[in-house]
N, CA, C and O atoms as a CHARMM CRD file, in Angstrom:
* protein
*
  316
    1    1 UNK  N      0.84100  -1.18800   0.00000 PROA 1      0.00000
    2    1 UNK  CA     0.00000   0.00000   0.00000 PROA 1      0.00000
    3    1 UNK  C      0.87900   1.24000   0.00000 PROA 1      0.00000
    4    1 UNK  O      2.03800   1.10300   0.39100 PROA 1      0.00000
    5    2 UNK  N      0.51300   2.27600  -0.34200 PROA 2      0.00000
    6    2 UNK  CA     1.55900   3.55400  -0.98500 PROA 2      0.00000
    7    2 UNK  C      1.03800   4.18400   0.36900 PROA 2      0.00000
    8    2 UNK  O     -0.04500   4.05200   0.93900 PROA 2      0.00000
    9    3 UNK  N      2.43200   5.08200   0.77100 PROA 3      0.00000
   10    3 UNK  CA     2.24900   5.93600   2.01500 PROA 3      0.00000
   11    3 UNK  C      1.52600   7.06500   1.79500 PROA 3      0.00000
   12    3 UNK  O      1.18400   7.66100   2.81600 PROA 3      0.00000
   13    4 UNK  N      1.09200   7.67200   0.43000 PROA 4      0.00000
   14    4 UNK  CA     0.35000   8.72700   0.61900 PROA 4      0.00000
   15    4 UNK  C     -1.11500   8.68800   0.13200 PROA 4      0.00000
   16    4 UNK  O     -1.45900   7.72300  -0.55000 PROA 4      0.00000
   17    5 UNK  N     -2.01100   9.66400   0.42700 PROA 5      0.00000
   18    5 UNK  CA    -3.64300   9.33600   0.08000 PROA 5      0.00000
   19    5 UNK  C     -3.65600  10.33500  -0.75300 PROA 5      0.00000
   20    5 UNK  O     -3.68600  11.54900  -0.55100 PROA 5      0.00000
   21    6 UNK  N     -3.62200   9.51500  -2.01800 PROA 6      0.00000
   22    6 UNK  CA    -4.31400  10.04800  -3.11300 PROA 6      0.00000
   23    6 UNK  C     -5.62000  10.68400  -3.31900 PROA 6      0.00000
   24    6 UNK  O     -5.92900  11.33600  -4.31600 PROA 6      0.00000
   25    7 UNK  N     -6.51400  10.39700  -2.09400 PROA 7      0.00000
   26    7 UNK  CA    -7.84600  11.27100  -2.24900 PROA 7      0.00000
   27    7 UNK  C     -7.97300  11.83300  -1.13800 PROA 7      0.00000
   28    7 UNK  O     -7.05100  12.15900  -0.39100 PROA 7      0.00000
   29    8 UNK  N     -9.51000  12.03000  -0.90000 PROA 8      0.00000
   30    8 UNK  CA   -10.00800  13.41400   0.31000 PROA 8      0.00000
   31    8 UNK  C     -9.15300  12.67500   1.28700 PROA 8      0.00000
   32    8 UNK  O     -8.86500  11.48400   1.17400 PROA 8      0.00000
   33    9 UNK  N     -8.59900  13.80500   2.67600 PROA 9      0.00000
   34    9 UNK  CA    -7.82700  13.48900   3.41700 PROA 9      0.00000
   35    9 UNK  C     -9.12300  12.85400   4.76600 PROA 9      0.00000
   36    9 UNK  O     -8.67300  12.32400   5.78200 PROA 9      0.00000
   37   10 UNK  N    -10.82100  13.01900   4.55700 PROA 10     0.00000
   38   10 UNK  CA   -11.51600  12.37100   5.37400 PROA 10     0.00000
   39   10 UNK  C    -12.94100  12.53100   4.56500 PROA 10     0.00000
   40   10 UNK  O    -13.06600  13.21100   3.54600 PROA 10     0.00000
   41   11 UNK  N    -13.55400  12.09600   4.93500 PROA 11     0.00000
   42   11 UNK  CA   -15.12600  11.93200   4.81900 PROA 11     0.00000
   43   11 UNK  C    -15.84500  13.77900   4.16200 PROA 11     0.00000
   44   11 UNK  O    -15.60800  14.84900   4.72200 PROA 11     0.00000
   45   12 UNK  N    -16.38100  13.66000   3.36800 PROA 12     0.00000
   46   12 UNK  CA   -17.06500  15.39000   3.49100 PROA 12     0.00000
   47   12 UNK  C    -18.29900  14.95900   4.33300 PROA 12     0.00000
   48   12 UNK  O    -18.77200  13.82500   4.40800 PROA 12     0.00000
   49   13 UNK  N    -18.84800  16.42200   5.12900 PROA 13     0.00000
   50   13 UNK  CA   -19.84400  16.41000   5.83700 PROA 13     0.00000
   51   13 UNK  C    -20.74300  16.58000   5.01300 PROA 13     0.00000
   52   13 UNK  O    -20.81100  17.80900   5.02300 PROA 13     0.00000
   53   14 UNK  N    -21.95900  16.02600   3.85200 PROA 14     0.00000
   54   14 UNK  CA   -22.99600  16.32800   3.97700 PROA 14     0.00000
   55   14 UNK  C    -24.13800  16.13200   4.14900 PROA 14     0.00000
   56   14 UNK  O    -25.04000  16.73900   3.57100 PROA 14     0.00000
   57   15 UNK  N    -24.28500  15.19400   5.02500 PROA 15     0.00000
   58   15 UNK  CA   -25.53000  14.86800   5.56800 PROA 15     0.00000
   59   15 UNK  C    -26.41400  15.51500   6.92200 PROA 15     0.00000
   60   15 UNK  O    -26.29300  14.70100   7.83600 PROA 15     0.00000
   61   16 UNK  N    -26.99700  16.32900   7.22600 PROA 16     0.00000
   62   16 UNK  CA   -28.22100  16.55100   8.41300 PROA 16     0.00000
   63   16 UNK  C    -28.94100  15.87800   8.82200 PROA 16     0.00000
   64   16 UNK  O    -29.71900  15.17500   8.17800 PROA 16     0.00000
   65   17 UNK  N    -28.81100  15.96700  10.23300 PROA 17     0.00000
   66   17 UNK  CA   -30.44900  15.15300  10.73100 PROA 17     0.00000
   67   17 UNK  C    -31.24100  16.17600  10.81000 PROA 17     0.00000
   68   17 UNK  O    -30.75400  17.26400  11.11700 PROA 17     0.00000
   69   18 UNK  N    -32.58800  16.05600  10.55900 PROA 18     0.00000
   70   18 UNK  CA   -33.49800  16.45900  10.77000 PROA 18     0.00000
   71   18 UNK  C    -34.20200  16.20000  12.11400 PROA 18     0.00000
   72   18 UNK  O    -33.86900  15.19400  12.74000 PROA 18     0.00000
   73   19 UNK  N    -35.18700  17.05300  12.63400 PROA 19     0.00000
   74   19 UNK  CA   -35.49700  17.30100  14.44900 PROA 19     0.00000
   75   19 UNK  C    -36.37400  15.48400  14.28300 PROA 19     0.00000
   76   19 UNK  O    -36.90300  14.93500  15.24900 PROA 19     0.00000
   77   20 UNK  N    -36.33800  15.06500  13.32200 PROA 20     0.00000
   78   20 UNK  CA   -36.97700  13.42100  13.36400 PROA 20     0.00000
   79   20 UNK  C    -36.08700  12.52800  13.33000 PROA 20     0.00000
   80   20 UNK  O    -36.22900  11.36900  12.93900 PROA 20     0.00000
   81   21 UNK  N    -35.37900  12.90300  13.63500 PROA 21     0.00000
   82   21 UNK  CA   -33.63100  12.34800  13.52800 PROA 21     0.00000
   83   21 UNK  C    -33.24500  11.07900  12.00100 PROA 21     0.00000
   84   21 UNK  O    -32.65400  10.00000  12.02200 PROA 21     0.00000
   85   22 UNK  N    -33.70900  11.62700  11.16800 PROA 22     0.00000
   86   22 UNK  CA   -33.40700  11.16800  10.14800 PROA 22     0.00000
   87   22 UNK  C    -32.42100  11.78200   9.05500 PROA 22     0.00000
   88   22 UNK  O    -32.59400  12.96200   8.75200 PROA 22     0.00000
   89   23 UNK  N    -31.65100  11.23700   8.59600 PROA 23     0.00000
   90   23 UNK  CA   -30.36300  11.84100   8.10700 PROA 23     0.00000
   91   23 UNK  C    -31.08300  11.96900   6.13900 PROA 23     0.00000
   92   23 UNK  O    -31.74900  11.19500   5.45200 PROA 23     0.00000
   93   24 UNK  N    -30.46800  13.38700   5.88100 PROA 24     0.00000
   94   24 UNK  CA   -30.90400  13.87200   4.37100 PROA 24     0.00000
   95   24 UNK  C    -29.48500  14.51900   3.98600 PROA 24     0.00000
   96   24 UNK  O    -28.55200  14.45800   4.78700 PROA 24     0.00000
   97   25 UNK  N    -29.36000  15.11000   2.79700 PROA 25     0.00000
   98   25 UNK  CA   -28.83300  15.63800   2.21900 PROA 25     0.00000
   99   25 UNK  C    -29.37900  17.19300   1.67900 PROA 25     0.00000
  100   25 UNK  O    -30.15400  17.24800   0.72400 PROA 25     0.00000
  101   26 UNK  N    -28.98600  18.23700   2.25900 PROA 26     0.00000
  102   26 UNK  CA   -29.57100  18.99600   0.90300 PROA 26     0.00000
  103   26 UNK  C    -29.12800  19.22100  -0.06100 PROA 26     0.00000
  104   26 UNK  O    -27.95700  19.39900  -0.39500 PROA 26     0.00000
  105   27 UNK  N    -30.43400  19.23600  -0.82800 PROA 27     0.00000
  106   27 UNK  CA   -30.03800  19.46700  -2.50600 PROA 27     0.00000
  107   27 UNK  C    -29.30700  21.35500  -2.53300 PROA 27     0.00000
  108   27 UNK  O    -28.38400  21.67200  -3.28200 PROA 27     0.00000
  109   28 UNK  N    -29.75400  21.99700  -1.89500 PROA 28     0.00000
  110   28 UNK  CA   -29.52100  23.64900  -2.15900 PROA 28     0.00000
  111   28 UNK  C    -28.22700  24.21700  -1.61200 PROA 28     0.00000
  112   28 UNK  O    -27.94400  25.41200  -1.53400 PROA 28     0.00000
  113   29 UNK  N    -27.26700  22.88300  -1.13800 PROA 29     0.00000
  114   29 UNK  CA   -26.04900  23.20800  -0.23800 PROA 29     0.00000
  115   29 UNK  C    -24.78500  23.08500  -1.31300 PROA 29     0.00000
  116   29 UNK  O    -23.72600  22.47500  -1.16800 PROA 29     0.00000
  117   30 UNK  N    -25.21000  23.79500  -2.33000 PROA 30     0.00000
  118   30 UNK  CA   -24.07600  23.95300  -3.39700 PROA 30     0.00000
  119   30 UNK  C    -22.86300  23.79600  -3.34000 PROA 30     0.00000
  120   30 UNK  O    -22.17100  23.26800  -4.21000 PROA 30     0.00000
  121   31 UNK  N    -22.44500  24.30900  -2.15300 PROA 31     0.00000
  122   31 UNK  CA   -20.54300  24.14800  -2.15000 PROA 31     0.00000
  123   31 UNK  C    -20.40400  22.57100  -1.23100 PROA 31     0.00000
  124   31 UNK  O    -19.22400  22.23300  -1.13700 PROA 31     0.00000
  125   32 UNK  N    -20.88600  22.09400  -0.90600 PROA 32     0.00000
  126   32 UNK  CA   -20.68700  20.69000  -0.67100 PROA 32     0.00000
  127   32 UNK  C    -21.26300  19.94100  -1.70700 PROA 32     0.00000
  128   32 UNK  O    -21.22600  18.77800  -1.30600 PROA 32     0.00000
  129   33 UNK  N    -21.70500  19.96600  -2.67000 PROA 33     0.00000
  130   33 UNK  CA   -22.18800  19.05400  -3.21600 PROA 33     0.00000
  131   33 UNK  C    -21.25900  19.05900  -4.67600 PROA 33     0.00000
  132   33 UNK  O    -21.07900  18.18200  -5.52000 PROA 33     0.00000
  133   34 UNK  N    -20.80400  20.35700  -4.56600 PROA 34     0.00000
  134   34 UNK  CA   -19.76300  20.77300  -5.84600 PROA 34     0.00000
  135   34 UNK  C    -18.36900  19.88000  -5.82500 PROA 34     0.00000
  136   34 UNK  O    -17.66900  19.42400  -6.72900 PROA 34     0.00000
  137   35 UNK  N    -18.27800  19.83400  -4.26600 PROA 35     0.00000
  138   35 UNK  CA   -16.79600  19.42300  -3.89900 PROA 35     0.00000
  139   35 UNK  C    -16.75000  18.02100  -4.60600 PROA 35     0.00000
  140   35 UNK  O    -15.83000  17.55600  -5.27900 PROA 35     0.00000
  141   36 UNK  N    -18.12400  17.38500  -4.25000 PROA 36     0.00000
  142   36 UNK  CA   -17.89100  15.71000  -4.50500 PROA 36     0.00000
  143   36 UNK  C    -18.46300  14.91500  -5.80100 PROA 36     0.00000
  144   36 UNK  O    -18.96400  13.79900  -5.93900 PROA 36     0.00000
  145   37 UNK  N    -18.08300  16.29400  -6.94900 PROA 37     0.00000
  146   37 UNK  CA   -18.33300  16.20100  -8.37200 PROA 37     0.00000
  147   37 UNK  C    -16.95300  16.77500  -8.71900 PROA 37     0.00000
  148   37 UNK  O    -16.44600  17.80500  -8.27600 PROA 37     0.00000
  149   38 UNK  N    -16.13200  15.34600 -10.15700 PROA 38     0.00000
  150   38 UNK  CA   -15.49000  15.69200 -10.88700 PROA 38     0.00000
  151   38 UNK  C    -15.52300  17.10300 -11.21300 PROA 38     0.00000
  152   38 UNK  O    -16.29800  17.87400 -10.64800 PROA 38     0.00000
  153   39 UNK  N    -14.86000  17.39300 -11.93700 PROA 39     0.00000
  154   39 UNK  CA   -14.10400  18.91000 -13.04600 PROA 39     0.00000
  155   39 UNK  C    -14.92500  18.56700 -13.81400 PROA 39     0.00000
  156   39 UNK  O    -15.48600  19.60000 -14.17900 PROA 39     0.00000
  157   40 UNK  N    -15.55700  17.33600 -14.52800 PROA 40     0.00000
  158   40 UNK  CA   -16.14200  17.25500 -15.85600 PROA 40     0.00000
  159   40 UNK  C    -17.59300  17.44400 -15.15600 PROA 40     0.00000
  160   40 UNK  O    -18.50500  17.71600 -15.93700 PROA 40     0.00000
  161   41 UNK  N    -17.90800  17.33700 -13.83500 PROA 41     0.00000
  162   41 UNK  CA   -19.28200  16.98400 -13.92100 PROA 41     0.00000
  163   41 UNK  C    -19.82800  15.66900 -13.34700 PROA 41     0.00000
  164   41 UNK  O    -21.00100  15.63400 -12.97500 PROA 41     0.00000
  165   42 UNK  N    -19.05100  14.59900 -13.25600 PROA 42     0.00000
  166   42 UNK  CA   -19.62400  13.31200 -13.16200 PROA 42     0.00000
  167   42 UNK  C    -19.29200  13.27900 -11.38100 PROA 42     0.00000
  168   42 UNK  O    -18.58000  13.82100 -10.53500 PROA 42     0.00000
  169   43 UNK  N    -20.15100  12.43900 -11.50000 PROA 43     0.00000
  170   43 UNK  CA   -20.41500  12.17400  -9.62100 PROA 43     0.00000
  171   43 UNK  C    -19.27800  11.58900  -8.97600 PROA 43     0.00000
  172   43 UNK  O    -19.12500  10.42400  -9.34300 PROA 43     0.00000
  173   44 UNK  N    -18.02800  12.16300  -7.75600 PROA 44     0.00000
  174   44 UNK  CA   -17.20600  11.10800  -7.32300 PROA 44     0.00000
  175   44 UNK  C    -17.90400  10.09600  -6.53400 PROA 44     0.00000
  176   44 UNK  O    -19.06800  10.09100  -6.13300 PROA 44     0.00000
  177   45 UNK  N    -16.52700   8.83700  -6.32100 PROA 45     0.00000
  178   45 UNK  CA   -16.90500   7.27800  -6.33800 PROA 45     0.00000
  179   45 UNK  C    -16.71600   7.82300  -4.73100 PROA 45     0.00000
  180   45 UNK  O    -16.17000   8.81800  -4.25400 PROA 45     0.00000
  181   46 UNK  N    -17.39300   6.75000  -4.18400 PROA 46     0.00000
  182   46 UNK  CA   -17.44100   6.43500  -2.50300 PROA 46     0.00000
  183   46 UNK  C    -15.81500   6.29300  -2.36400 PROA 46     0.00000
  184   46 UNK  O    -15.49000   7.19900  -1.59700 PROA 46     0.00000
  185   47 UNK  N    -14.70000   5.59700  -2.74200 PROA 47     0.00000
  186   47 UNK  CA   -13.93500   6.01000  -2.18600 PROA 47     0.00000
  187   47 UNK  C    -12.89900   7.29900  -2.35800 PROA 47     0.00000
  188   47 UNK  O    -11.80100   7.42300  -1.81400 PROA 47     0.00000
  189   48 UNK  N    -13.56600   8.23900  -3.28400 PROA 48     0.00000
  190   48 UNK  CA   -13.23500   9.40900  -3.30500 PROA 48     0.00000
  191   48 UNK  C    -13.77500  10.58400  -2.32800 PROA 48     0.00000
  192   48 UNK  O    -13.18000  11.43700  -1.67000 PROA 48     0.00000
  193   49 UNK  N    -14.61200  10.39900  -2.43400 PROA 49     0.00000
  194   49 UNK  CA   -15.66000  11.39400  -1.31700 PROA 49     0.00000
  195   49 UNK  C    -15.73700  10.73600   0.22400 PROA 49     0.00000
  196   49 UNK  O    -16.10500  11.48000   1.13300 PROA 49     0.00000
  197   50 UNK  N    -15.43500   9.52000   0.48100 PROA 50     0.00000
  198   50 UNK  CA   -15.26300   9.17300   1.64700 PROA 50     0.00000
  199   50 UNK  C    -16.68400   8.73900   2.16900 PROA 50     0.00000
  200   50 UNK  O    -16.57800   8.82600   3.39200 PROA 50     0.00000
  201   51 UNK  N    -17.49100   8.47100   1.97900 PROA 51     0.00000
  202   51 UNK  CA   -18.97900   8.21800   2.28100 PROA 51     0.00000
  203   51 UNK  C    -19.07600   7.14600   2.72300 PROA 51     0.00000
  204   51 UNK  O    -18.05200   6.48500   2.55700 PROA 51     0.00000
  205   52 UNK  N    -20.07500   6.51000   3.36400 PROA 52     0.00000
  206   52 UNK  CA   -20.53400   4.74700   3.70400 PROA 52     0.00000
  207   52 UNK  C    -21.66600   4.81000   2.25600 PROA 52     0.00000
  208   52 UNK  O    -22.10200   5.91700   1.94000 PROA 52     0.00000
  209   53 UNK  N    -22.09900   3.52400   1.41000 PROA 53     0.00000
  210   53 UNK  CA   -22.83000   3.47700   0.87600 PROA 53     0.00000
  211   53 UNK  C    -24.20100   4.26000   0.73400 PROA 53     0.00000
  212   53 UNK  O    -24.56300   4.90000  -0.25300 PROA 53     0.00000
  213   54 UNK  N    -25.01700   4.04200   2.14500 PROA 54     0.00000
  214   54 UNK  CA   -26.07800   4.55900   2.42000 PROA 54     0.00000
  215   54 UNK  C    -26.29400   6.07600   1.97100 PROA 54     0.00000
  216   54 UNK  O    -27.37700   6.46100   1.52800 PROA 54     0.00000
  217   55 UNK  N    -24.83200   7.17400   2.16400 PROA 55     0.00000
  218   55 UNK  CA   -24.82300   8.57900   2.29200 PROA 55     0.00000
  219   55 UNK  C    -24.39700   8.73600   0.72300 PROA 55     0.00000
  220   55 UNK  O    -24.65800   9.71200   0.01900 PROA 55     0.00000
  221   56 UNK  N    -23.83000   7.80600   0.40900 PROA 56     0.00000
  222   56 UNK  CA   -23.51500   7.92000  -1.29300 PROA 56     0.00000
  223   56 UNK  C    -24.62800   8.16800  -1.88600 PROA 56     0.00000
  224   56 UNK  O    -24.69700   9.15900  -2.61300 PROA 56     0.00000
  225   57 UNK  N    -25.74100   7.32100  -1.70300 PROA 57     0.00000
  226   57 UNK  CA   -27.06100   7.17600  -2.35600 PROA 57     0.00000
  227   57 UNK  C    -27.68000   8.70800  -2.30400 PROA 57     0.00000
  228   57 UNK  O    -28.12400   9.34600  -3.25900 PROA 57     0.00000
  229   58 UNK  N    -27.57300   9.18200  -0.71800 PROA 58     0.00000
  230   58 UNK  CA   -28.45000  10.24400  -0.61200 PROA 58     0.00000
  231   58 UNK  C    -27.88700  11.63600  -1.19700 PROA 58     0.00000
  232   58 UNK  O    -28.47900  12.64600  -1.57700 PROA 58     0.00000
  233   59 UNK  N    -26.41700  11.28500  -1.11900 PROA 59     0.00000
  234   59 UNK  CA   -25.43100  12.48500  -2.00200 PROA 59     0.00000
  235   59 UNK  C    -25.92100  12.74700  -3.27700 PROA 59     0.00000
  236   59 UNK  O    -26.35800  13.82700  -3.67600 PROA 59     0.00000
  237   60 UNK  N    -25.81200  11.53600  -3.99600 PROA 60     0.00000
  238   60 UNK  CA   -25.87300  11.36300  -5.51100 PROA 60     0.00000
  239   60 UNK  C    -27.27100  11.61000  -5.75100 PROA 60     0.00000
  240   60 UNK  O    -27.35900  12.24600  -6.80200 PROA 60     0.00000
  241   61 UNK  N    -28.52000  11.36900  -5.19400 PROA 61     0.00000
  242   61 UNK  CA   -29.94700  12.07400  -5.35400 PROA 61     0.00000
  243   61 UNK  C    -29.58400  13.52400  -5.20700 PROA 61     0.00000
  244   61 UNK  O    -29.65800  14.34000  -6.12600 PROA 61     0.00000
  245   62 UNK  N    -29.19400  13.77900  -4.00600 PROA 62     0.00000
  246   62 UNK  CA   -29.46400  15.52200  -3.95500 PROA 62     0.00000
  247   62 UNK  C    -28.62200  16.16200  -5.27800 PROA 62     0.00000
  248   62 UNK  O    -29.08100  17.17600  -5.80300 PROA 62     0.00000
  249   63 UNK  N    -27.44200  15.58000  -5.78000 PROA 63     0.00000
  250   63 UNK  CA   -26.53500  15.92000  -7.17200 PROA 63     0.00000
  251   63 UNK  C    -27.72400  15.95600  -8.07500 PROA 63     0.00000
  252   63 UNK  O    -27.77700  16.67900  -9.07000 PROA 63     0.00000
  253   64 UNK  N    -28.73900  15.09300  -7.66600 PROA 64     0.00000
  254   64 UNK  CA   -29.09500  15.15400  -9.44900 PROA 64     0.00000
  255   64 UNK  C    -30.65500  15.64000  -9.24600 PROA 64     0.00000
  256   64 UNK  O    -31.28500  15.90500 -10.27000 PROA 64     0.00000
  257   65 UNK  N    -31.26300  15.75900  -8.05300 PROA 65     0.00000
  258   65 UNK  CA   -32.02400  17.06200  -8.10000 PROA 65     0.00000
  259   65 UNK  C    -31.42800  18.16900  -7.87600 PROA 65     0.00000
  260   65 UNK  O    -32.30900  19.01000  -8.05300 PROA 65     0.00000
  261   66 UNK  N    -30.02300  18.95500  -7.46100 PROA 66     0.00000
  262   66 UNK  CA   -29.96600  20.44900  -7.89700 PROA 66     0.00000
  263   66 UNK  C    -29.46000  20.53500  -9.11200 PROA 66     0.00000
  264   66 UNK  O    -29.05700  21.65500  -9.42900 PROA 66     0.00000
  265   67 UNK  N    -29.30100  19.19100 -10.34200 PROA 67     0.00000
  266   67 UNK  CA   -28.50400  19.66000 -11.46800 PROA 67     0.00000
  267   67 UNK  C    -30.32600  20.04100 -11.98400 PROA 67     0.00000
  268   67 UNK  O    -30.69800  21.12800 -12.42500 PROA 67     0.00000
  269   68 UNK  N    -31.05000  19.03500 -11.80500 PROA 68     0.00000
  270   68 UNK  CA   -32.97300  19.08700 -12.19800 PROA 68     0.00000
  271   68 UNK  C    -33.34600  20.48600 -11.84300 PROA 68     0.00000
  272   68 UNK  O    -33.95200  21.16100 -12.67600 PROA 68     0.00000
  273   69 UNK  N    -33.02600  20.99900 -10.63300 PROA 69     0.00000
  274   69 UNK  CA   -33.68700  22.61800 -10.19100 PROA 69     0.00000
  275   69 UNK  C    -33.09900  23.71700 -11.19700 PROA 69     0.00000
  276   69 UNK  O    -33.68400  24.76600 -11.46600 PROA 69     0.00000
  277   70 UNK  N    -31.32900  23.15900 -11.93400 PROA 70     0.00000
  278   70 UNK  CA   -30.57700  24.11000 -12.43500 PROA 70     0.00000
  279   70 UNK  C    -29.64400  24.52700 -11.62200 PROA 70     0.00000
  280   70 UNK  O    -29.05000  25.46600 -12.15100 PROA 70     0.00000
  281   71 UNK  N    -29.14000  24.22000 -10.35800 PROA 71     0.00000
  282   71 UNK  CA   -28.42100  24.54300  -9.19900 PROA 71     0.00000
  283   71 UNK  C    -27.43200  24.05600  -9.78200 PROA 71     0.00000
  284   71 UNK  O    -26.56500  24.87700  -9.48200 PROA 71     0.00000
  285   72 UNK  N    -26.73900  22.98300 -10.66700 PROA 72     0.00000
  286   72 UNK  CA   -25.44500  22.34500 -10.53400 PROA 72     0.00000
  287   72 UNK  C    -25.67600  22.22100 -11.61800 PROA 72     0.00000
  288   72 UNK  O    -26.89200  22.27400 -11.79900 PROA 72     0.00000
  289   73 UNK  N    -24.76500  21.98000 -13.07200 PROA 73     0.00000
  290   73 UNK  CA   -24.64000  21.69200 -13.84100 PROA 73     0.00000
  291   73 UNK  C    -24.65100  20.30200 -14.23600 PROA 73     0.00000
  292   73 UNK  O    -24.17600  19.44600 -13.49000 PROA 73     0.00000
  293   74 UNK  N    -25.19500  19.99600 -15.43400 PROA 74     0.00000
  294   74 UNK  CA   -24.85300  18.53100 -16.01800 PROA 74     0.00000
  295   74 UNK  C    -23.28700  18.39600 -16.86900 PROA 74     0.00000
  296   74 UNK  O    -22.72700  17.30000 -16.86600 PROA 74     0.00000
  297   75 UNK  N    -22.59900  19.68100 -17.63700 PROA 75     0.00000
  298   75 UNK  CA   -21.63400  19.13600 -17.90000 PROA 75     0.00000
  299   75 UNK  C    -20.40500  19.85900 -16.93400 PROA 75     0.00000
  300   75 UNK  O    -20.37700  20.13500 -15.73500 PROA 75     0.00000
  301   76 UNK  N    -19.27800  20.05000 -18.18400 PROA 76     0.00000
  302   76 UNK  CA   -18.08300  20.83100 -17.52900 PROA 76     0.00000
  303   76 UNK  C    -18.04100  21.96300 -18.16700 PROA 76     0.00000
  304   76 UNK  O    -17.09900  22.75000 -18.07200 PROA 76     0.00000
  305   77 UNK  N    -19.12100  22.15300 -18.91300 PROA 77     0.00000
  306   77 UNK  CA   -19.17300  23.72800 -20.02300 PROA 77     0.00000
  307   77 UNK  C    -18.91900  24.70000 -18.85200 PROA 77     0.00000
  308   77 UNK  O    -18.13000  25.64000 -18.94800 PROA 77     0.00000
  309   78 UNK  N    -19.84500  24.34200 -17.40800 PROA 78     0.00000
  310   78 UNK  CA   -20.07900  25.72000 -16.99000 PROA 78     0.00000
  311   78 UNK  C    -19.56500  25.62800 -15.04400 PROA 78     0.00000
  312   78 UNK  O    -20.08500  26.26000 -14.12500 PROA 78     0.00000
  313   79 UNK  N    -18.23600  24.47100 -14.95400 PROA 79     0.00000
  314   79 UNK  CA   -18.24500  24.43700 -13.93200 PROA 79     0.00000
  315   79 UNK  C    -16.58000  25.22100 -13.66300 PROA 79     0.00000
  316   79 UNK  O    -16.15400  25.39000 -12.52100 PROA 79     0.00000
């Protein structure tokens, strides 16, 4: 195994609980959701972004309802 980490140095934060203590993502939290999208646009992999499966899922929904609202782009034309 190579001594240095080629990716995020830990986990990004973006998940909230809500006062029902259920964990979401928001879609409208632009600069976290930017971080854990390629330069081109395409969604990073769980072991890039650092996520457990479960938070991947809810990441990658909120990615692709703010690219649906117009919040985030679909390509790299405009990132």
């Amino acid at each position: 195994m190579s001594r240095f980490n080629r990716f995020a140095s830990g986990p990004t934060k973006v998940t909230v609980t809500s006062s029902t203590g259920q964990e979401y993502v928001d879609y409208r939290n632009i600069d976290a959701l930017r971080r854990m999208m390629s330069p081109n646009g395409k969604i990073n992999t769980r072991k890039r972004t650092g996520l457990n499966a479960p938070r991947q899922r809810l990441a990658a929904q909120a990615i692709k309802r703010a690219r649906y609202m117009a919040l985030l782009p679909y390509t790299s034309a405009t990132l």
